[in-house]
C-alpha positions as CSV (number, residue, x, y, z in Angstrom):
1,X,-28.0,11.6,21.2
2,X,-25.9,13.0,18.6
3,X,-22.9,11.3,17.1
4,X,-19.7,12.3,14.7
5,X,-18.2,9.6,12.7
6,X,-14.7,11.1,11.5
7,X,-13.7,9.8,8.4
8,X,-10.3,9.2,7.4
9,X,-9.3,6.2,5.2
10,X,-12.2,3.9,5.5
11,X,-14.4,5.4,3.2
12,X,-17.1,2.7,3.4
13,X,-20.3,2.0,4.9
14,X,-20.2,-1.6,5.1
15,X,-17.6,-3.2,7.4
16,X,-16.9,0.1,9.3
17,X,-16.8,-0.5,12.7
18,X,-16.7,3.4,14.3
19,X,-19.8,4.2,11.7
20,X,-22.1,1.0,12.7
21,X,-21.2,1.3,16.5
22,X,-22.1,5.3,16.6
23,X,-25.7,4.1,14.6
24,X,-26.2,0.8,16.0
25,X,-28.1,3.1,19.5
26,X,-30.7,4.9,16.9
27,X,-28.8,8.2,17.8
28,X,-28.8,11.1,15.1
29,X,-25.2,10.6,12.4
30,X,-23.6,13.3,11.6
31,X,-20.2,12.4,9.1
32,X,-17.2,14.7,8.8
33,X,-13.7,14.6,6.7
34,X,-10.8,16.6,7.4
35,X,-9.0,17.3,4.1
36,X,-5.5,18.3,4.9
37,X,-4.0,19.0,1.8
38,X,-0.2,20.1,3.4
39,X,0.5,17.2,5.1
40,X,-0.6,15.5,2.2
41,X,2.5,17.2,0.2
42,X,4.3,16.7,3.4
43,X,3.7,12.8,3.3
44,X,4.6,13.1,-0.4
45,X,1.4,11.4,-1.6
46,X,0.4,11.4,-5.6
47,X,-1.4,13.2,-7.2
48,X,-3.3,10.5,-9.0
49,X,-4.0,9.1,-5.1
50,X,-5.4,12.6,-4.8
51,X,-7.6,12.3,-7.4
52,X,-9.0,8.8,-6.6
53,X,-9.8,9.9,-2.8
54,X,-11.7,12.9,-4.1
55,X,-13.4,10.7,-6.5
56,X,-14.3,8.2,-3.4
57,X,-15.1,10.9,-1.3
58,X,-18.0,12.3,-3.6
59,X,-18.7,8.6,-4.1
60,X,-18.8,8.3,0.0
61,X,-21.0,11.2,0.6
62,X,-23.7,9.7,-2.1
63,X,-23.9,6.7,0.1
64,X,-24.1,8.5,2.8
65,X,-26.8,10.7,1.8
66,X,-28.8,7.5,0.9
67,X,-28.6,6.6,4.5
68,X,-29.9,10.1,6.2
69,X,-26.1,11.3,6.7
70,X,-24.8,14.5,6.2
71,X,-21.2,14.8,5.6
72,X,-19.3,18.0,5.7
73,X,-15.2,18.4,4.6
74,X,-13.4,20.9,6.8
75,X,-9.7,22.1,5.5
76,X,-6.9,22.6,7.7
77,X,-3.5,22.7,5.8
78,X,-1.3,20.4,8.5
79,X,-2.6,17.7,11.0
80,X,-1.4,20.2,13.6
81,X,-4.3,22.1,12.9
82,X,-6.7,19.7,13.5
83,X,-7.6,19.9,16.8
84,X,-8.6,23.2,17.2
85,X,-10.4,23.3,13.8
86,X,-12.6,20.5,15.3
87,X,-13.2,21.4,18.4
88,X,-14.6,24.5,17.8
89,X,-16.5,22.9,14.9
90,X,-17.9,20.1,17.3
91,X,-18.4,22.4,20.1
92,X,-20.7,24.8,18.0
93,X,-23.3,21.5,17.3
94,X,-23.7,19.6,20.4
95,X,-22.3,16.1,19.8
96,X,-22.1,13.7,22.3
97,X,-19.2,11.4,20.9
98,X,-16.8,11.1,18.1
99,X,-16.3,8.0,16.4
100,X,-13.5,7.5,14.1
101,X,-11.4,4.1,13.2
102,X,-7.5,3.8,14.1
103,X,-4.9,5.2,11.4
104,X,-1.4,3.9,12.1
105,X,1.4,6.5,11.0
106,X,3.1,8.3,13.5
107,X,1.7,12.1,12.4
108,X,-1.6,10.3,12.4
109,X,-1.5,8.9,16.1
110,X,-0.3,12.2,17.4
111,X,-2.6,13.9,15.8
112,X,-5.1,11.8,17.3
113,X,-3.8,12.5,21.1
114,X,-4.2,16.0,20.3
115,X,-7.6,15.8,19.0
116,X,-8.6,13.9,22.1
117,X,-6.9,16.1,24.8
118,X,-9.1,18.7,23.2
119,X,-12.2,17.3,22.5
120,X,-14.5,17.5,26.0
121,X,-16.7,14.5,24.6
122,X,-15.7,10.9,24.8
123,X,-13.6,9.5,21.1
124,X,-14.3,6.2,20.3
125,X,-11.5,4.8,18.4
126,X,-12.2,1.2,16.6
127,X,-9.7,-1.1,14.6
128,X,-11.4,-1.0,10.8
129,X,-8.0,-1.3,8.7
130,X,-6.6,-5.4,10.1
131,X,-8.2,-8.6,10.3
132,X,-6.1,-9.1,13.8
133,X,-6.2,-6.2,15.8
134,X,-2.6,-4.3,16.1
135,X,-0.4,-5.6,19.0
136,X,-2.8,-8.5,19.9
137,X,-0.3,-10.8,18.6
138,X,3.1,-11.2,20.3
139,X,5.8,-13.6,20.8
140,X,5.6,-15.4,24.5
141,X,7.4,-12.6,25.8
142,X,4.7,-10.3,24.8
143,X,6.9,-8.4,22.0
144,X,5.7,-8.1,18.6
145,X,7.0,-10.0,15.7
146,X,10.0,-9.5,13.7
147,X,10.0,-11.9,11.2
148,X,6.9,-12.9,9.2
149,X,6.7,-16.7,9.5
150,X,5.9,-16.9,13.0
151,X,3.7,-13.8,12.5
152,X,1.7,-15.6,9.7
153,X,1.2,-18.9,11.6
154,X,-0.2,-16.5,14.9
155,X,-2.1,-14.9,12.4
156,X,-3.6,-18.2,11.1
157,X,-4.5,-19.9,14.6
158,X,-6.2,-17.0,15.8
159,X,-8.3,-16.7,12.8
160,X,-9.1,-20.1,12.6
161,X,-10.0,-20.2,16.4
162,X,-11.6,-16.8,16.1
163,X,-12.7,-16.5,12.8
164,X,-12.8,-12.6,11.7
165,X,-16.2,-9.8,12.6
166,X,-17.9,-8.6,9.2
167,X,-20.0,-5.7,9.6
168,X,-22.7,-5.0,7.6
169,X,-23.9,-1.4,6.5
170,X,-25.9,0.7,9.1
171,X,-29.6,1.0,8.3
172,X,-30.7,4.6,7.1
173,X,-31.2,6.7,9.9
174,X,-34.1,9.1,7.9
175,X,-35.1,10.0,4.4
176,X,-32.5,10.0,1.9
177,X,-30.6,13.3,2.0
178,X,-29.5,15.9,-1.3
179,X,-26.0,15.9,-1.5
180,X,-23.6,18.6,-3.2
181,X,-20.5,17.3,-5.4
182,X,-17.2,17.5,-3.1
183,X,-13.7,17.8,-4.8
184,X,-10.4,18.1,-3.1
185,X,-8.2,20.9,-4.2
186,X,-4.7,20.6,-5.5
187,X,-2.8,19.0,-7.4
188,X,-4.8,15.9,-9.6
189,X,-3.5,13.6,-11.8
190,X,-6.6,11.6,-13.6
191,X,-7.4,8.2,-11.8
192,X,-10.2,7.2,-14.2
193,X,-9.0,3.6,-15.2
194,X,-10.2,3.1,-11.5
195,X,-13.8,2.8,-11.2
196,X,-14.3,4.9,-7.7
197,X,-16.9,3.7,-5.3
198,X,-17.8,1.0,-2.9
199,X,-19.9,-1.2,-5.4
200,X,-16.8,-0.5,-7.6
201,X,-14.7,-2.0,-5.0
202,X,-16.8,-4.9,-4.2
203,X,-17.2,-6.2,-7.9
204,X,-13.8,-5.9,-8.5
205,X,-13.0,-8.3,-5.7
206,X,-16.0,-10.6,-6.6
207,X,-14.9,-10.9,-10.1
208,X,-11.1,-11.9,-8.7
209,X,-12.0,-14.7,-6.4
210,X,-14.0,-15.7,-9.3
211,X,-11.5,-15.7,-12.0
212,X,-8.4,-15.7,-10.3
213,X,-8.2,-17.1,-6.9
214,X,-7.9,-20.6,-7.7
215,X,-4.9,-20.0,-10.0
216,X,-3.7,-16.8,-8.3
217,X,-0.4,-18.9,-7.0
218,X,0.5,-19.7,-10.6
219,X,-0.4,-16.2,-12.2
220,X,0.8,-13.4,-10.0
221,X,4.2,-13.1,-10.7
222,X,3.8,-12.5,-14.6
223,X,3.1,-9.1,-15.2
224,X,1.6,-9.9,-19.0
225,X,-1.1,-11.4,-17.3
226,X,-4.1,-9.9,-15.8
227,X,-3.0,-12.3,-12.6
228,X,-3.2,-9.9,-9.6
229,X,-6.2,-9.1,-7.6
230,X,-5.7,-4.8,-8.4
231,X,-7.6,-4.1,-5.2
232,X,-4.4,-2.2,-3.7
233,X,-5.7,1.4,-4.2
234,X,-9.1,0.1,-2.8
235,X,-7.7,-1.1,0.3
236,X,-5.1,1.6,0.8
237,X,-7.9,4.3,1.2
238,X,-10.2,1.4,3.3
239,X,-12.5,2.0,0.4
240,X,-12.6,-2.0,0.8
241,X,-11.8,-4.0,3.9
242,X,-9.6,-6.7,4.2
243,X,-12.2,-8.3,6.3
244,X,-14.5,-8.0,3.0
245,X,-11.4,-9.9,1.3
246,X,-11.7,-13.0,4.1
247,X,-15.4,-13.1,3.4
248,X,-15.0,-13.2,-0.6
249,X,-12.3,-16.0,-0.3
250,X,-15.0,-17.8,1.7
251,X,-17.7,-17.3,-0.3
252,X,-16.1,-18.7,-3.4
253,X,-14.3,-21.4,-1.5
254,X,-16.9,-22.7,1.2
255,X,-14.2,-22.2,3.4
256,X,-10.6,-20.3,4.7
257,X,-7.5,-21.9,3.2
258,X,-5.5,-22.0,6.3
259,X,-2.3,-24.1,4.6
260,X,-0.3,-24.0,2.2
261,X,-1.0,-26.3,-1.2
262,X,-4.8,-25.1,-0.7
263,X,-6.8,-22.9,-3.1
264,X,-6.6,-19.7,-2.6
265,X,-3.9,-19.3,0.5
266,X,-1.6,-17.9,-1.6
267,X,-3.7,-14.8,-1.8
268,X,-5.0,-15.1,1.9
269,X,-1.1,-14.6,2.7
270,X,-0.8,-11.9,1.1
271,X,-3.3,-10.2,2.9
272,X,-1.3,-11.6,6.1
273,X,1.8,-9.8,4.9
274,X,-0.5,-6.5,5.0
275,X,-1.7,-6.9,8.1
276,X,1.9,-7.9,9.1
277,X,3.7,-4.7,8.0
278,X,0.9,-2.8,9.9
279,X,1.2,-4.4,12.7
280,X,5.4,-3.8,12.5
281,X,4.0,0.3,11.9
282,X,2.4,0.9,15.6
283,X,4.5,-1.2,17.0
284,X,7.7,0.5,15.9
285,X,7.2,4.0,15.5
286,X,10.7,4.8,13.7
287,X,9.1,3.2,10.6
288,X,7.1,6.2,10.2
289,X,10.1,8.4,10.9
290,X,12.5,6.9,7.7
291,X,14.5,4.6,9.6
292,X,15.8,1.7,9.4
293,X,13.9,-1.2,11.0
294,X,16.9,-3.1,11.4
295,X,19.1,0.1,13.7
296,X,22.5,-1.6,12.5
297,X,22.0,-1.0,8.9
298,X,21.7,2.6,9.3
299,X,25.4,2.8,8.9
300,X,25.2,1.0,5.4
301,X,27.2,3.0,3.0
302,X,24.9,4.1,0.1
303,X,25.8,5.7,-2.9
304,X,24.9,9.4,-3.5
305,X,24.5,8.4,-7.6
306,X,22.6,11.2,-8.7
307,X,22.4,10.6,-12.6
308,X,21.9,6.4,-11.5
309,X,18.9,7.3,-9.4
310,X,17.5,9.5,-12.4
311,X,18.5,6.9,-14.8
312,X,16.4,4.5,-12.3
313,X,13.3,6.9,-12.6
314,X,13.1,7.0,-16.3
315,X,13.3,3.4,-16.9
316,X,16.7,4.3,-18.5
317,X,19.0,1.5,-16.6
318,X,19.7,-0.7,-20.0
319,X,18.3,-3.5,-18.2
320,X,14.4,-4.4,-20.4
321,X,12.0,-5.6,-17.3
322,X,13.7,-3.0,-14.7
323,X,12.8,-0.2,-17.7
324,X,9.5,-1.2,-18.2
325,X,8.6,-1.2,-15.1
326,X,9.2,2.5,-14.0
327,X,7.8,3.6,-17.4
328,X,4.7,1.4,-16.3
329,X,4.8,3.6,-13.0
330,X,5.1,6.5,-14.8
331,X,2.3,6.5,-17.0
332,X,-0.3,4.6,-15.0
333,X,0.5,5.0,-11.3
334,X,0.8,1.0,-10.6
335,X,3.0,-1.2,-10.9
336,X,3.0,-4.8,-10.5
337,X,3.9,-6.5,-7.1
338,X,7.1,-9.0,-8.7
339,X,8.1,-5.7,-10.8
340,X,8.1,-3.8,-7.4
341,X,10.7,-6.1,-5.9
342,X,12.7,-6.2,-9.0
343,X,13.3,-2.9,-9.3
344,X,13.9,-2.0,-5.8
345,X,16.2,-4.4,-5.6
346,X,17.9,-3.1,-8.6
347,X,18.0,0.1,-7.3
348,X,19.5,-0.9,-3.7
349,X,21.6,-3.8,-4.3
350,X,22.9,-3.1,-7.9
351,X,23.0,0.8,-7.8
352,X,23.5,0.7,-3.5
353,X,21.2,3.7,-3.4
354,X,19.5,4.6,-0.4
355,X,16.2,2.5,-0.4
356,X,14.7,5.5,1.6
357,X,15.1,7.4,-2.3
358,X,12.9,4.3,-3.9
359,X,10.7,4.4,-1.5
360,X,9.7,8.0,-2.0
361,X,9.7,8.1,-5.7
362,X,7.1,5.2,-5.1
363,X,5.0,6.7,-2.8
364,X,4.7,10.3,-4.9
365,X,3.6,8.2,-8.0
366,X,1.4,5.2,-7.1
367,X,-2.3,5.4,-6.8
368,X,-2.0,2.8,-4.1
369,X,0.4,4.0,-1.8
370,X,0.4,3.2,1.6
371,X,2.9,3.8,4.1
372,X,3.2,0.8,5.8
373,X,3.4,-1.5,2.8
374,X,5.4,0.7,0.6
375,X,7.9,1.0,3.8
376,X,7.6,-2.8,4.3
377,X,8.3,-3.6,0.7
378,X,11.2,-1.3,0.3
379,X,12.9,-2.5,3.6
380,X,12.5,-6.0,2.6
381,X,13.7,-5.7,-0.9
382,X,16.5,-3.3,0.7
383,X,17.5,-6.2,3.6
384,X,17.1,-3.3,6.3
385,X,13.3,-4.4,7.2
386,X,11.9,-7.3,9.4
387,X,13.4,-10.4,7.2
388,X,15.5,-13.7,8.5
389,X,18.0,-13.2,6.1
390,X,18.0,-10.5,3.6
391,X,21.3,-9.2,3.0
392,X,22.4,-12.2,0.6
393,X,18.8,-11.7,-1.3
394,X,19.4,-10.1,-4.8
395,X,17.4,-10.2,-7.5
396,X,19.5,-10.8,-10.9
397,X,16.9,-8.2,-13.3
398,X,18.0,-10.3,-16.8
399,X,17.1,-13.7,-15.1
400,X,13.8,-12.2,-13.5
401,X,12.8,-11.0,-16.9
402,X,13.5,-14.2,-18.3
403,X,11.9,-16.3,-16.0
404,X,8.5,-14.1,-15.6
405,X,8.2,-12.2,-18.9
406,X,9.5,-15.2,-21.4
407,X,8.4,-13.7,-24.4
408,X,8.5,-10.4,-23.4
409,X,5.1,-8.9,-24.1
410,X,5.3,-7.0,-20.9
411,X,8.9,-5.5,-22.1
412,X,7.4,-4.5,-25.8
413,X,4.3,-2.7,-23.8
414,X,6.2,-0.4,-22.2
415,X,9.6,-0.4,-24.2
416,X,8.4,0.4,-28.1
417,X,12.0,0.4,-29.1
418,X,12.3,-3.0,-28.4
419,X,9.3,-3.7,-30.2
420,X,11.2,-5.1,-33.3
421,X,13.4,-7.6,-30.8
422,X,13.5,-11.7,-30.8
423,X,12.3,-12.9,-27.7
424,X,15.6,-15.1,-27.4
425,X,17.3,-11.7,-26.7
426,X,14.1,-9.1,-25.7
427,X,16.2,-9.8,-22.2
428,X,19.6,-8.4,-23.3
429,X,18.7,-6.9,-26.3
430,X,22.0,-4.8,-26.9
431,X,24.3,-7.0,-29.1
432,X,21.0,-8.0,-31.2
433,X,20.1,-4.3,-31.7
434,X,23.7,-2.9,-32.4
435,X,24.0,-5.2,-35.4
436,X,19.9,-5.1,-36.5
437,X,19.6,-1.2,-35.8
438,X,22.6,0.4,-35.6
439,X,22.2,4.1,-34.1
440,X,19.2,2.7,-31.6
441,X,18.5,5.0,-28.2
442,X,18.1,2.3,-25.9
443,X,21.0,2.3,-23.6
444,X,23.7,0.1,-22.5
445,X,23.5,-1.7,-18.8
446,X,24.3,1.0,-16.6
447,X,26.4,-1.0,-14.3
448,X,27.7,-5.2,-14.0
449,X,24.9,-7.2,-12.4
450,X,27.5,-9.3,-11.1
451,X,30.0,-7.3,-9.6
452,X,27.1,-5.0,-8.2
453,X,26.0,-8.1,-6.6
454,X,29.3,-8.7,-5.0
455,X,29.5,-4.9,-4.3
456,X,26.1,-5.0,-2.0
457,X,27.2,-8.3,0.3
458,X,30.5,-6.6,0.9
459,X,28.4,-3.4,2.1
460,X,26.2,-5.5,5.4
461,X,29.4,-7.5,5.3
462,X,31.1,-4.4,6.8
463,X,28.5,-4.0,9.2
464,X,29.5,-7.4,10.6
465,X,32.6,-6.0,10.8
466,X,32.0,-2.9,12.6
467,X,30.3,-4.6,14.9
468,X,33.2,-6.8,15.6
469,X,35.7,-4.3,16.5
C-alpha cells in the first residue's frame, strides 16, 4: 500500500493524527505540501508568517527525512487550482489514500470538497488542530455555542470524562532519507527571534509550564514581563498541538486543573477560548466571509476616519500604551494578548472604525495569525462576536496603561520620546512634556476617551432602536 499524508498546517510528526494513522498499517509514506502563494496574498497573511512557515517547512522535511519520508512541495497560485494539480500528481504514482488533517476556513473546506470529488482514492480527513472535536459540543438542542461560559464548562466535563488522545511520532518507515533545502517564494520578512522547528516548539512550552504556569494568572496581563506562554505562532501553523499543551500542563502539575483558583487553569482556559473560536469558525461559515457574527450589528455605523485609522497604525494616537503597542507590532510581528484588546478596542469603540479594518491590519503583520482567533478577538473586543454582553465593554487606554504598565517600562521600550518621562505621568505625558520639552513630536490625544465612550454605546444603542420600529 501506498499512502499521501497532505500537509497543511500541522507541520509535526508527533501528535498528527492523519500522518500516524496512514503509517500505523506499515504501508509505504509519501508527504506532500501545496504551497499556494496567491491565496496567501488573498488571505492577507504576513510576510514574517511567510517566512517562519518556510523556515518550518525545511525544518518539517528534516524530520521527515529522518523517518524514510519523502516530501515534495507542489505550487499552485490559488486553492482553486488545487485539485487538478493533485490529481494528476497523485494519479501519475499510484497511491491508495490521502491523508490530510481538517483546516477550518471556508476557502479551505471548499477546497477540500473539490479535492475530494476529484481524487478517485479514498481522503481521510482527521481532527489534529482541537482538543474537542469541532461540532461535538452543542447545547441540548444540538446547536453550537454562542457564548463561551457554557462552552468552557462542556469543554471541561468532556475532557475530564474523556481525557484528551496524544499521539506519538510514527516509527521510521526505512533508512533515513537525503533531503534538499525547501524555501517558499515571495515576499519574506525575517522571523529569526523564533527558533523554527518541532524541538523548538516543544522546549519552548516545557520551559513555560516550568517557569510560568503556576503564576501565569498573575503575570499575563503586564506586557513588561516575560508572562505569556509565546507559543502562538507555534500553534497557529500546528507546528505544536494544543493536545501537546494538555499533556505539558499535566506533566508539570500531576494533574488537569479543571476549576478555577487551581494552578495553571488560567492558562488551560485560554487554550479553551482557542478551541472555542474554532469551533464558532465551522460552525458559522460567515466568520470566514467578514461578517459579523452577531447579523444585527452589521448595520452599526462606523466611521470612514482615514487619517484616524493611519494614526492607529503608526502608534500615533497620543494615547502611550495604545502607541506602544502598534510600534511593538510593527517592528516585531507580536503583540501582547492585553495590548491586543486594548488597542482594538481603541480603535472600534474610541475611533468607531470598522473592526473588520483592525482585524486585517493584524493579520498582514503578525507572525501568529490565525483566522479564527484574530476574527474572534476582533469581534469580541468590537462587541459584534459571540459575547453576553459586549456593547457596554470599553477599555479606557490611560487606565489600562496605568493599571498594567505602572511604571511604564513597556511605554519607554517602544516610545523613546517618552524615555525622559516620570512614571506619575508616562500615562498622559502631554502637560509634563509641553512644560519639560517644549517643541516635543509626540502628539496630543487624538480624540476624548470619554465622549468616544459615550459615542460607541449610542452607536448598538441605535440598533436597539431600529429594531424597535
Amino acid at each position: 500500500m501506498r499512502h499521501l499524508v497532505w500537509f497543511r498546517t500541522d507541520f509535526r510528526v508527533a501528535d498528527n493524527p492523519a500522518l500516524y494513522d496512514a503509517a500505523a498499517d506499515g504501508a509505504e509514506v509519501t508527504a506532500v505540501y501545496v504551497d499556494c502563494p496567491g491565496q496567501w496574498q488573498d488571505h492577507g497573511k504576513s510576510a514574517m508568517q511567510r517566512d517562519f512557515l518556510s523556515r518550518n517547512l525545511q525544518a518539517l522535511n528534516e524530520q521527515l527525512a529522518q523517518l524514510g519520508i519523502a516530501l515534495t512541495v507542489l505550487t499552485a497560485d490559488r486553492f482553486v487550482e488545487v485539485p487538478a494539480l493533485l490529481a494528476e500528481w497523485v494519479e501519475a504514482r499510484g497511491f491508495d489514500a490521502l491523508y490530510a488533517n481538517r483546516e477550518i476556513g471556508i476557502d479551505e473546506r471548499r477546497r477540500d470538497k473539490a479535492v475530494q470529488q476529484t481524487l478517485t482514492m479514498p481522503c481521510r480527513v482527521y481532527n489534529g488542530d482541537c482538543v474537542v472535536d469541532h461540532g461535538s459540543l452543542t447545547t441540548r438542542s444540538g446547536d453550537m455555542y454562542k457564548v463561551f461560559t457554557p462552552f468552557a464548562k462542556s469543554w471541561l466535563a468532556r475532557v475530564g470524562a474523556s481525557g484528551y488522545r496524544l499521539l506519538p511520532a510514527p516509527a521510521a518507515l526505512g533508512e533515513p532519507l537525503s533531503c534538499e533545502p525547501l524555501s517558499l517564494s515571495g515576499e519574506r520578512v525575517s522571523s529569526e527571534a523564533w527558533p523554527a522547528g518541532e524541538a523548538a516548539a516543544a522546549q519552548r512550552l516545557t520551559q513555560f509550564c516550568q517557569r510560568s504556569l503556576r503564576d501565569y494568572g498573575e503575570r499575563r496581563d503586564f506586557p513588561a514581563e516575560d508572562g505569556t506562554s509565546s507559543l502562538s505562532p507555534y500553534l497557529a501553523l500546528g507546528i505544536l498541538s494544543p493536545n501537546q499543551c494538555l499533556a505539558a500542563i499535566e506533566a508539570e502539575l500531576e494533574q488537569l486543573p479543571f476549576s478555577r483558583g487551581e494552578p495553571g487553569f488560567v492558562w488551560l482556559n485560554e487554550l479553551i477560548w482557542r478551541d472555542f473560536y474554532r469551533h464558532l469558525l465551522v460552525a458559522f461559515p460567515r466568520l470566514s466571509m467578514g461578517r459579523a457574527f452577531k447579523p444585527d450589528t452589521e448595520a452599526l455605523q462606523w466611521s470612514r476616519d482615514d487619517d484616524g485609522f493611519r494614526a492607529w497604525c503608526a502608534g500615533q494616537t497620543g494615547y502611550p500604551i495604545v502607541d506602544a503597542a502598534m510600534r511593538c507590532l510593527k517592528q516585531t510581528g507580536w503583540m501582547h494578548n492585553r495590548l491586543r484588546m486594548i488597542v482594538a478596542s481603541f480603535l472600534t469603540k474610541d475611533l468607531h472604525i470598522d473592526w473588520r479594518r483592525g482585524e486585517a491590519w493584524f493579520m498582514a503583520r503578525l507572525i501568529d495569525g490565525e483566522l479564527a482567533a484574530n476574527n474572534g478577538g476582533w469581534q469580541w473586543a468590537a462587541g459584534t462576536g459571540a459575547d453576553a454582553a459586549p456593547y457596554f465593554r470599553v477599555f479606557n487606554p490611560t487606565t489600562q496603561g496605568e493599571r498594567f504598565d505602572a511604571e511604564g517600562d513597556f511605554i519607554r521600550r517602544w516610545l523613546p520620546e517618552l524615555a525622559e518621562v516620570p512614571a506619575r505621568v508616562i500615562h498622559a505625558p502631554h502637560d509634563w512634556m509641553d512644560t519639560h520639552q517644549p517643541g516635543h513630536s509626540y502628539p496630543k490625544p487624538m480624540v476624548d476617551h470619554a465622549r468616544a465612550r459615550l459615542h460607541a454605546i449610542a452607536m448598538f444603542d441605535a440598533l436597539k432602536d431600529r429594531e424597535a420600529v
